[in-house]
VEXDREN-2710 file (C-alpha; in Angstrom, 1 decimal):
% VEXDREN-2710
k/r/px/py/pz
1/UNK/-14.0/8.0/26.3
2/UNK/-12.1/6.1/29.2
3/UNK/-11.7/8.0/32.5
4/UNK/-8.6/9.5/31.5
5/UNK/-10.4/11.7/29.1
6/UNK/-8.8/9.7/26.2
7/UNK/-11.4/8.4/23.4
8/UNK/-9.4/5.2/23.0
9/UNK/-10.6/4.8/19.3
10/UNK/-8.3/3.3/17.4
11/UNK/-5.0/4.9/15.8
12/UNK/-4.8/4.5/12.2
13/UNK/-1.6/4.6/10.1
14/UNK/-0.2/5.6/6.8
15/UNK/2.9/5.9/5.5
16/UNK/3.9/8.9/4.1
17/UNK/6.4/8.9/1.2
18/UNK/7.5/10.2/-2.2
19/UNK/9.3/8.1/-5.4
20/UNK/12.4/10.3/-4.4
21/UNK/15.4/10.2/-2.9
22/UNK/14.3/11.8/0.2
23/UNK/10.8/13.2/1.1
24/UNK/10.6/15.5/4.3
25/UNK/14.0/15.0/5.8
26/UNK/15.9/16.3/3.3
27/UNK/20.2/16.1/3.7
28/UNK/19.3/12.1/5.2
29/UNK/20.4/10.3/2.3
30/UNK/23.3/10.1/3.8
31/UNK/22.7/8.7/6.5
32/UNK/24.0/4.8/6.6
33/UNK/20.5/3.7/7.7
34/UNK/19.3/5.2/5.1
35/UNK/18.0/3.1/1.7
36/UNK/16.8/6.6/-0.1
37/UNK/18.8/6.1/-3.2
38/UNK/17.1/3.0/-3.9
39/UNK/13.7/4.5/-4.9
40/UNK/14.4/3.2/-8.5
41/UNK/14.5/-0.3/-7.5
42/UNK/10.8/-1.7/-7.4
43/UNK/12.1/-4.8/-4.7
44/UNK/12.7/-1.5/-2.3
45/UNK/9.0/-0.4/-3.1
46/UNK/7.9/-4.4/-2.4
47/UNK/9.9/-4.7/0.3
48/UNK/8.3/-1.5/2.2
49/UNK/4.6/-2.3/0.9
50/UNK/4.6/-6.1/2.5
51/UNK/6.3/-4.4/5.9
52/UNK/4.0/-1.9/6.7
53/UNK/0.8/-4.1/4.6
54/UNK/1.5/-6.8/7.6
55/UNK/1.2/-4.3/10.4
56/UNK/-2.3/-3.0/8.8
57/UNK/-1.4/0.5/7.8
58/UNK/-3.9/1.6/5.8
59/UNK/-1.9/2.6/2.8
60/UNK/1.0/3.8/1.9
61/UNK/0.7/7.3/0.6
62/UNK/2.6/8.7/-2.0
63/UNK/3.0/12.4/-2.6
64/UNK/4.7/14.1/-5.6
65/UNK/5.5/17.3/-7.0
66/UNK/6.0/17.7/-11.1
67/UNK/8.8/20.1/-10.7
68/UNK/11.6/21.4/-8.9
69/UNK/12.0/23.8/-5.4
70/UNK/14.2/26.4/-7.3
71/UNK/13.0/29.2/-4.9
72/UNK/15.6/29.3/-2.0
73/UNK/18.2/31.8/-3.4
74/UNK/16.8/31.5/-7.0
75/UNK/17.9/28.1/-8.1
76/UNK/17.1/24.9/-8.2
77/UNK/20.8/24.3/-6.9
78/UNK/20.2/23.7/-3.4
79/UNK/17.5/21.0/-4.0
80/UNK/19.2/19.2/-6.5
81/UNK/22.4/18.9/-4.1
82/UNK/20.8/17.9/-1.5
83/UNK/18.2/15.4/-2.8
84/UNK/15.4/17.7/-2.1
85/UNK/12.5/15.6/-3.7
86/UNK/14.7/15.3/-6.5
87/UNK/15.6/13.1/-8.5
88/UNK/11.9/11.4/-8.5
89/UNK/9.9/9.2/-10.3
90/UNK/6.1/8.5/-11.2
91/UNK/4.3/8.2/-8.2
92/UNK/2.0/5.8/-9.9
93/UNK/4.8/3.2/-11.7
94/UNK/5.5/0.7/-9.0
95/UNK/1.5/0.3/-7.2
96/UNK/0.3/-2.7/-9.3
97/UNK/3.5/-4.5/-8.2
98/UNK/3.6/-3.6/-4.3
99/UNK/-0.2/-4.6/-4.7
100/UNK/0.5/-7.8/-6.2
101/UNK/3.0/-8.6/-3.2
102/UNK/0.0/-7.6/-0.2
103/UNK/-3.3/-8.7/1.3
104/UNK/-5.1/-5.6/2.2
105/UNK/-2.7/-2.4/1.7
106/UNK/-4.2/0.7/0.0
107/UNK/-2.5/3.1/-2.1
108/UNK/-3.2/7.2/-2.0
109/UNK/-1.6/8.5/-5.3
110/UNK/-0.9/12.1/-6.0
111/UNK/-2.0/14.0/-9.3
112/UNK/-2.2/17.3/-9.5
113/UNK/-5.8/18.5/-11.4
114/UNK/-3.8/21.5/-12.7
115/UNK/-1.1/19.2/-15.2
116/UNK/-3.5/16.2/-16.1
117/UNK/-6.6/16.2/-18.2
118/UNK/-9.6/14.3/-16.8
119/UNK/-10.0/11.9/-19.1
120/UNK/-6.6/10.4/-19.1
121/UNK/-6.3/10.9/-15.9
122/UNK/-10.1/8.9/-15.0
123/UNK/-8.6/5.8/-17.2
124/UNK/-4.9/5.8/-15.1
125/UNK/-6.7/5.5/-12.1
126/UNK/-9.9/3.3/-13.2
127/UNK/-6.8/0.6/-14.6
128/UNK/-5.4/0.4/-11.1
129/UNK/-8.0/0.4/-9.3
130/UNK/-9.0/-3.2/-11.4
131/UNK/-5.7/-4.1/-11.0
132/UNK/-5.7/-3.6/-7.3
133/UNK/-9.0/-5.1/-6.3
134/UNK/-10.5/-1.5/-5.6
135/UNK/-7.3/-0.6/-3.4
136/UNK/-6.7/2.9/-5.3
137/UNK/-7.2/6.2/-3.7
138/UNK/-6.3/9.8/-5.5
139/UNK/-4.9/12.7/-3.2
140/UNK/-6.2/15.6/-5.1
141/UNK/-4.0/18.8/-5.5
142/UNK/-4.0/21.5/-7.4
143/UNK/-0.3/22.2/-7.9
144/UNK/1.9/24.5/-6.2
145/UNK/5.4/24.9/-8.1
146/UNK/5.9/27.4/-11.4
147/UNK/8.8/25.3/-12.7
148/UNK/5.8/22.5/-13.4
149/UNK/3.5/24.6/-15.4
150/UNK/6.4/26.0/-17.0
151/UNK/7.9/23.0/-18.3
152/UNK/4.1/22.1/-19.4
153/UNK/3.7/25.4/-21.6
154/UNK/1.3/26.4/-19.0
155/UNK/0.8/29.5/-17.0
156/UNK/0.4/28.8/-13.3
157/UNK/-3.2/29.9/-11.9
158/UNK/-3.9/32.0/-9.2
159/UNK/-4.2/29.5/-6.0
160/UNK/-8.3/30.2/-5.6
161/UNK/-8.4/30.1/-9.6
162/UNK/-6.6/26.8/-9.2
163/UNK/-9.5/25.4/-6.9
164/UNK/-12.3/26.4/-9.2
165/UNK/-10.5/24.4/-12.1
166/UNK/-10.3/21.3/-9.6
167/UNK/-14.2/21.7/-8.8
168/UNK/-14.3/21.2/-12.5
169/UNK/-11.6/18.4/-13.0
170/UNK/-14.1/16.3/-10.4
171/UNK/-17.3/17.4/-11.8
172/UNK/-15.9/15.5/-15.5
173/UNK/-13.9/12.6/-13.4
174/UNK/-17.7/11.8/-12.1
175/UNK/-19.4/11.9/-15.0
176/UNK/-16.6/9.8/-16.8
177/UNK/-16.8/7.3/-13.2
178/UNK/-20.2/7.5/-12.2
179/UNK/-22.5/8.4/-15.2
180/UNK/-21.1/7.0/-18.4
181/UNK/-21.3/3.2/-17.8
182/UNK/-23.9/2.0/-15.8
183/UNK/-23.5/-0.9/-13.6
184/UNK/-24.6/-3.8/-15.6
185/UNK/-23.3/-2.4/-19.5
186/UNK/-20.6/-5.3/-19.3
187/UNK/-22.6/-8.1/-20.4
188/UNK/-20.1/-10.6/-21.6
189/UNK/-22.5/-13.2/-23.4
190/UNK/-20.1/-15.2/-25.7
191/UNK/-23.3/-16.7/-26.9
192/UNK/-25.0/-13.4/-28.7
193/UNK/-21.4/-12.5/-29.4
194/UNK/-22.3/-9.2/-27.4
195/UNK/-19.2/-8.1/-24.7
196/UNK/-20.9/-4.5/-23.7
197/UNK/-24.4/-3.5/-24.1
198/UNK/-24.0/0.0/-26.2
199/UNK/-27.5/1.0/-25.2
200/UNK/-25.8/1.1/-21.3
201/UNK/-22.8/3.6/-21.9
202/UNK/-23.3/6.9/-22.5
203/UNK/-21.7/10.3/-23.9
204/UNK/-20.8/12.8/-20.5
205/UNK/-21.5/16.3/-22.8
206/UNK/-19.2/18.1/-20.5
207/UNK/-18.3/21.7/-21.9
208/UNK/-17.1/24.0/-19.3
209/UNK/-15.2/26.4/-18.4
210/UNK/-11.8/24.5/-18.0
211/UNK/-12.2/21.1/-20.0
212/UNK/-14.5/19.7/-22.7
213/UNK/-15.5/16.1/-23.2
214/UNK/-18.2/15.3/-25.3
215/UNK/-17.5/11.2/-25.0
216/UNK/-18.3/8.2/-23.2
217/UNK/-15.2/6.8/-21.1
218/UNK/-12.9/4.3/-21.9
219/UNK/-13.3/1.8/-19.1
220/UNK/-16.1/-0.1/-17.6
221/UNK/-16.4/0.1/-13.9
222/UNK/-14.1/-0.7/-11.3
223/UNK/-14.5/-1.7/-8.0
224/UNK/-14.6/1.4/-6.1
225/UNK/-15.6/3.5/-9.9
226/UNK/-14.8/6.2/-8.0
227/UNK/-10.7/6.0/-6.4
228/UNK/-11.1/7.0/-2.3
229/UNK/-10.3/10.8/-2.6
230/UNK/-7.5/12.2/-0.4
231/UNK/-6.9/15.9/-0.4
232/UNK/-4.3/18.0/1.5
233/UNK/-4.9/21.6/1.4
234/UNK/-5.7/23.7/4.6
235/UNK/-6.2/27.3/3.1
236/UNK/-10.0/28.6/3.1
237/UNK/-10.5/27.0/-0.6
238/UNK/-8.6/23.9/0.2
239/UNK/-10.5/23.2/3.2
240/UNK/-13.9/23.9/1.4
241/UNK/-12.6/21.7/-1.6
242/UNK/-12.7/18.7/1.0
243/UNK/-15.6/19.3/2.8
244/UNK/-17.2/18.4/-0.8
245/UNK/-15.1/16.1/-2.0
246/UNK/-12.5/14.2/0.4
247/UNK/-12.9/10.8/1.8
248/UNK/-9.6/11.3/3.7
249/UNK/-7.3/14.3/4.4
250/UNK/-4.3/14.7/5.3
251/UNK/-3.2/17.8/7.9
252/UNK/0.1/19.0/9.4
253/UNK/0.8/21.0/12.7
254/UNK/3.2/22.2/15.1
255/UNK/1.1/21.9/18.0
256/UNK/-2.1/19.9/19.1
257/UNK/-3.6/23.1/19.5
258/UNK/-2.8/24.4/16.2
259/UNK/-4.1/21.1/14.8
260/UNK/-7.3/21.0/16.5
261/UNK/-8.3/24.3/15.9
262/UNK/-7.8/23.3/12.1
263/UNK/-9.6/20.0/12.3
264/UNK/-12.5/21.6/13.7
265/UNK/-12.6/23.9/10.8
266/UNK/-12.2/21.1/8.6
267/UNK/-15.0/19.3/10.2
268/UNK/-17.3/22.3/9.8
269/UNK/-17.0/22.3/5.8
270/UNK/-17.6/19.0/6.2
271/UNK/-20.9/19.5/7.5
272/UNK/-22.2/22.2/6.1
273/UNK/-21.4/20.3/2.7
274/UNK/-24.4/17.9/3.9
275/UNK/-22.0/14.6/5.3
276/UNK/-21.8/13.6/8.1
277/UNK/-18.2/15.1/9.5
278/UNK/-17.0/12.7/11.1
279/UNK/-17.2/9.8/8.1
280/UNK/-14.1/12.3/6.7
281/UNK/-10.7/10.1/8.2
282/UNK/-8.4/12.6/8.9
283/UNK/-4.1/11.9/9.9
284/UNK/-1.8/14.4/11.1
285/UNK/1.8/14.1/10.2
286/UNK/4.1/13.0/12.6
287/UNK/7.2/11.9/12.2
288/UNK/8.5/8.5/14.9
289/UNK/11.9/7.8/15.7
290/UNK/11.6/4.9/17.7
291/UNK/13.4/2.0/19.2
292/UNK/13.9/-0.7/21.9
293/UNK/14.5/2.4/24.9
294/UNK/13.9/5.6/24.8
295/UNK/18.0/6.0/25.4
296/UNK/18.8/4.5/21.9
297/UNK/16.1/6.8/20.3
298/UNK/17.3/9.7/21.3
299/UNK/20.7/8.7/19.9
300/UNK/19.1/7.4/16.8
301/UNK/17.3/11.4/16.2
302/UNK/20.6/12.5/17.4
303/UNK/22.7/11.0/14.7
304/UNK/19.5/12.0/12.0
305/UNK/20.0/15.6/13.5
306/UNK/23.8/15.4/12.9
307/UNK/23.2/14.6/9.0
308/UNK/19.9/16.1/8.7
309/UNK/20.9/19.9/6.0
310/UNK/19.4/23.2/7.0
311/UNK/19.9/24.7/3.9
312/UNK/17.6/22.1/2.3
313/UNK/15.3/22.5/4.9
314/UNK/14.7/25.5/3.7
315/UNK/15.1/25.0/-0.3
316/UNK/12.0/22.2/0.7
317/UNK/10.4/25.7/2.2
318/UNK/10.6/28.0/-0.4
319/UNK/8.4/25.4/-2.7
320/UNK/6.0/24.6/-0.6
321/UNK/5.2/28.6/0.2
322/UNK/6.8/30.6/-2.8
323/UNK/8.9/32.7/0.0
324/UNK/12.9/32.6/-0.3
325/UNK/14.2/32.5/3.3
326/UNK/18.2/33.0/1.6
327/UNK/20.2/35.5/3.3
328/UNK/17.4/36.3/5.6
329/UNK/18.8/37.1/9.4
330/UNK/18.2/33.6/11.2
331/UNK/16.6/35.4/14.1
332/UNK/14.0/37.3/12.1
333/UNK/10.4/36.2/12.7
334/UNK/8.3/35.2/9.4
335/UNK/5.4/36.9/9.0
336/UNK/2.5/35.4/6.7
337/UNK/1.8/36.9/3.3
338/UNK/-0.5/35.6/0.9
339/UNK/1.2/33.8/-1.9
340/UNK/-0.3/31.5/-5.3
341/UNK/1.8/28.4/-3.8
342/UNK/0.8/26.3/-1.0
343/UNK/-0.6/28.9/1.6
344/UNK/-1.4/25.7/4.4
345/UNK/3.0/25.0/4.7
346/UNK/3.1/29.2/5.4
347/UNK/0.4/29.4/7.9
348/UNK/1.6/26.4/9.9
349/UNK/4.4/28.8/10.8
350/UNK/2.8/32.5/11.3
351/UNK/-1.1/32.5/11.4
352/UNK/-2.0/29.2/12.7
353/UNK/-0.2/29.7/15.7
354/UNK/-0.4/33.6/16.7
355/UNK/1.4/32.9/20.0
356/UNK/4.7/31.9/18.9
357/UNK/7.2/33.8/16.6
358/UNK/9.1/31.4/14.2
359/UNK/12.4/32.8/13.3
360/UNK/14.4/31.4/10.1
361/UNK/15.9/29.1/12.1
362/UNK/13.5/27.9/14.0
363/UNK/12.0/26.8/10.5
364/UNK/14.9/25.0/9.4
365/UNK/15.8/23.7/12.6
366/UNK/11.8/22.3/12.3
367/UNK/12.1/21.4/9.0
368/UNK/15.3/19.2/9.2
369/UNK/13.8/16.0/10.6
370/UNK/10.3/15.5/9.7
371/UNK/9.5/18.4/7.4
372/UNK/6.3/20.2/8.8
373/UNK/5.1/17.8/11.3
374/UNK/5.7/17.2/15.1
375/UNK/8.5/14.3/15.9
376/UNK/8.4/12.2/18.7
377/UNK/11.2/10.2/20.0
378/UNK/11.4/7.3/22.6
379/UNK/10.8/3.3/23.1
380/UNK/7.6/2.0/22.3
381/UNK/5.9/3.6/25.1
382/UNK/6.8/7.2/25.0
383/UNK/6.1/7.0/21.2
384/UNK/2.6/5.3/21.9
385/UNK/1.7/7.9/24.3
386/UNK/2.7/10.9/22.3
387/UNK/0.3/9.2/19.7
388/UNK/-2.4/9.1/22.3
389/UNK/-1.7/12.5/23.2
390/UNK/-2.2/13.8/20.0
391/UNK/-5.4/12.0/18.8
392/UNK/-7.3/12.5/21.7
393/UNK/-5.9/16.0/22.0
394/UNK/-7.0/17.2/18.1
395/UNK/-9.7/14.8/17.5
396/UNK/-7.4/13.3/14.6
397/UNK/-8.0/9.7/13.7
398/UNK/-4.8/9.2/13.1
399/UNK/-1.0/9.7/11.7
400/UNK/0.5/9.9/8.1
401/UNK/3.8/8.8/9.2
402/UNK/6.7/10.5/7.5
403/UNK/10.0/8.9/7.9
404/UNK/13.6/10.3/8.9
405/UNK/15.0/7.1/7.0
406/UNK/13.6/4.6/4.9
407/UNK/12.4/1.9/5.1
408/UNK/14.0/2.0/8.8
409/UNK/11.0/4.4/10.6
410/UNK/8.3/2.2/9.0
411/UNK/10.1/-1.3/9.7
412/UNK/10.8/0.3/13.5
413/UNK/7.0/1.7/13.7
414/UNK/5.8/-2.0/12.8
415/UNK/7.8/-3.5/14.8
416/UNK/8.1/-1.7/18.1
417/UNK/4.7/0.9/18.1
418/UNK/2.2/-1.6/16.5
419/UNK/2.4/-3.9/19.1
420/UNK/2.0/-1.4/22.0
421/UNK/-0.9/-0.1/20.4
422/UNK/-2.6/-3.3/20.2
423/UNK/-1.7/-4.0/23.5
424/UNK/-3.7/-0.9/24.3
425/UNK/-6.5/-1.9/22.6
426/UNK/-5.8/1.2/20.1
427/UNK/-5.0/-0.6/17.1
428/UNK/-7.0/-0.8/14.0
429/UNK/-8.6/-4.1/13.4
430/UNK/-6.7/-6.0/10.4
431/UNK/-10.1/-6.7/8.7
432/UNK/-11.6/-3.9/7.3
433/UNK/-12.7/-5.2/4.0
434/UNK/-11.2/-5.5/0.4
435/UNK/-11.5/-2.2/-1.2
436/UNK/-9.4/1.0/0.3
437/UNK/-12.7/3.0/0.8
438/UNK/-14.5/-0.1/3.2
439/UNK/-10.6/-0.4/4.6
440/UNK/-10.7/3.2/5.5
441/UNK/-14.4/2.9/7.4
442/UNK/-17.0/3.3/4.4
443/UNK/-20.1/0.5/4.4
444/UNK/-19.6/-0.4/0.3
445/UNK/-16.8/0.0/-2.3
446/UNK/-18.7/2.9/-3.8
447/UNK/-18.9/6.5/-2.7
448/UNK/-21.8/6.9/-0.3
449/UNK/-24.9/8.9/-0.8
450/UNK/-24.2/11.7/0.7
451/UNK/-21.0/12.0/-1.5
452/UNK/-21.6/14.9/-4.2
453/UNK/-19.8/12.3/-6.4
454/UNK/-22.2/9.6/-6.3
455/UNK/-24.8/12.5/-8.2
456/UNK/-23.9/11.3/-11.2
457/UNK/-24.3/7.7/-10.9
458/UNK/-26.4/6.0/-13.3
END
């Protein structure tokens, strides 16, 4: 740590985004900057991955939600009018070709445990992460939204409930990763006419409570076996979830206080799961809007603020936390209740921050640029400090950068913060080795020891 009490490590970078026509600032499609409703064109998805690849984010990280916000006022009506996260597409579709078209980008893919089986689910992953040159990570969540069990035929579990079936979805992903093939079952001898040894891959016997696989797995091993795990949630389950399991998480805040006070916690699960704490990457959200001066950024959020729609602000709301803010006064404080959708979005705004009350429109007014993130506005500078300010404030290693427009805040990010930063020296070297797990800090492509994952490796 420099004498300004900053630790000058490095500021690392992902961008944040969903195969939608908007992602966290919902009502901006129609902005003219915006390229939103071109998410169905895989050049826009090139196009984004070789921009933000060649200023050395560390992937680009795409969320995803199987189902609709239909809780503000009831209906689904206010999301699908205002683009809220819908229409969408796979998250997974368009990763072998933006990692065709890069050097070194990763790729953090969403599935949720509670809608995919583990043994398709293994082989998805296991195929891209061949494809990609070990490249692949999987941000783990359990599912928030009833309309997606529903139009599974499923029943929605109770949010802890949910946890203990994701405990189980990575105990059989292991096996089918770590412990079915070993290292050296791919022979490939043309000569004895023998491809894989059969004596090398093995049956998992998994019965449990939630799955049962009783076979070996499809595919022999990948780069990383493994995918880099991501995870997301901040409740007490969530956060113990990835102080077993996540290489990376991913955390959200309205103040560095707040998000310090969470990270710590996060660390402590961390630790007491037997790994070292701080080999756990963690971003906070943030949200840049950034350009040449600080005067033409604040008329760039200006004009995003103009366009930006409350109301879907808080349809975007009401999924994330079950709680339907229609018709409530706007200067009523929220309180926190416990719900079985995503309890981290609801605490951001009562619990985690006991010494401010957040009224209904303070949400949306939050909400409307950024989602659930801080935003910070100004010329290369400002923006660079406010980074600063935040890392060395929460102990955060870096930012999963949501955009107001795409591909505009990553293209402006690359080409006005990334060059301040490494002028600073706070930059993240552009060699950090081929596979997404060594990219993100890790000494090999395969989980480390102290990994409960790497348990079951043969």
């Amino acid at each position: 740590m420099d004498n300004s009490g900053r630790s000058g490590k490095p500021i690392r970078l992902n961008a944040f985004v969903q195969n939608a026509v908007t992602h966290q600032s919902s009502g901006l499609w129609r902005h003219p900057d915006d390229r939103g409703r071109r998410y169905t064109d895989l050049e826009h998805w090139v196009e984004l991955a070789r921009t933000i690849d060649e200023a050395d984010f560390d992937s680009l990280f795409i969320a995803d939600v199987l189902g609709m916000s239909d809780v503000y006022a009831g209906s689904r009506d206010a999301a699908l009018a205002n683009g809220v996260q819908v229409p969408q597409g796979d998250p997974m579709m368009a990763v072998s070709a933006m990692a065709a078209a890069t050097r070194g980008l990763g790729f953090g893919i969403t599935a949720s445990v509670s809608y995919e089986h583990p043994f398709s689910l293994a082989r998805r992953f296991t195929t891209l992460d061949h494809l990609t040159k070990g490249r692949v990570g999987w941000n783990v969540v359990t599912g928030y939204l009833t309309s997606a069990a529903e139009n599974l035929g499923l029943t929605r579990l109770p949010h802890d409930e949910r946890y203990a079936l994701a405990e189980e979805h990575l105990e059989v992903c292991y096996k089918l990763w770590e412990g079915s093939w070993e290292d050296d079952a791919v022979v490939d001898d043309p000569e004895r006419g023998l491809f894989t040894d059969p004596s090398k891959v093995h049956d998992i016997d998994h019965e449990g409570t939630y799955f049962t696989v009783p076979g070996a797995f499809l595919c022999e091993p990948s780069p990383q076996r493994t995918p880099t795990l991501f995870q997301a949630g901040a409740s007490s389950s969530g956060l113990s979830f990835a102080g077993r399991h996540a290489e990376a998480v991913f955390v959200s805040g309205p103040s560095t206080g707040v998000l310090a006070r969470n990270i710590a916690k996060l660390r402590e699960q961390i630790e007491a799961a037997g790994r070292d704490p701080h080999s756990v990457v963690v971003y906070a959200q943030l949200t840049p809007i950034v350009a040449e001066t600080d005067a033409l950024a604040e008329a760039k959020y200006r004009s995003y603020l103009d366009l930006a729609s409350r109301e879907a602000a808080l349809s975007l709301f009401g999924g994330w936390t079950g709680l339907d803010l229609a018709g409530v006064p706007s200067d009523q404080p929220l309180r926190y209740a416990e719900t079985d959708a995503g309890r981290s979005a609801l605490a951001v705004f009562t619990s985690d921050d006991p010494d401010r009350d957040w009224t209904t429109a303070d949400i949306a007014e939050h909400l409307a640029v950024g989602g659930r993130g801080p935003v910070a506005v100004g010329g290369p500078e400002r923006v660079a400090d406010e980074m600063e300010r935040w890392i060395d404030e929460t102990g955060a290693d870096g930012f999963n950068l949501a955009f107001a427009v795409t591909p505009g805040t990553f293209a402006d990010v690359a080409e006005y913060v990334v060059p301040e930063l490494r002028r600073r020296g706070r930059a993240v070297a552009p060699d950090r080795g081929p596979t997404l797990r060594e990219r993100l800090g890790g000494t090999g492509p395969r989980l480390p020891k102290d990994h409960v994952g790497s348990t079951y490796h043969r």
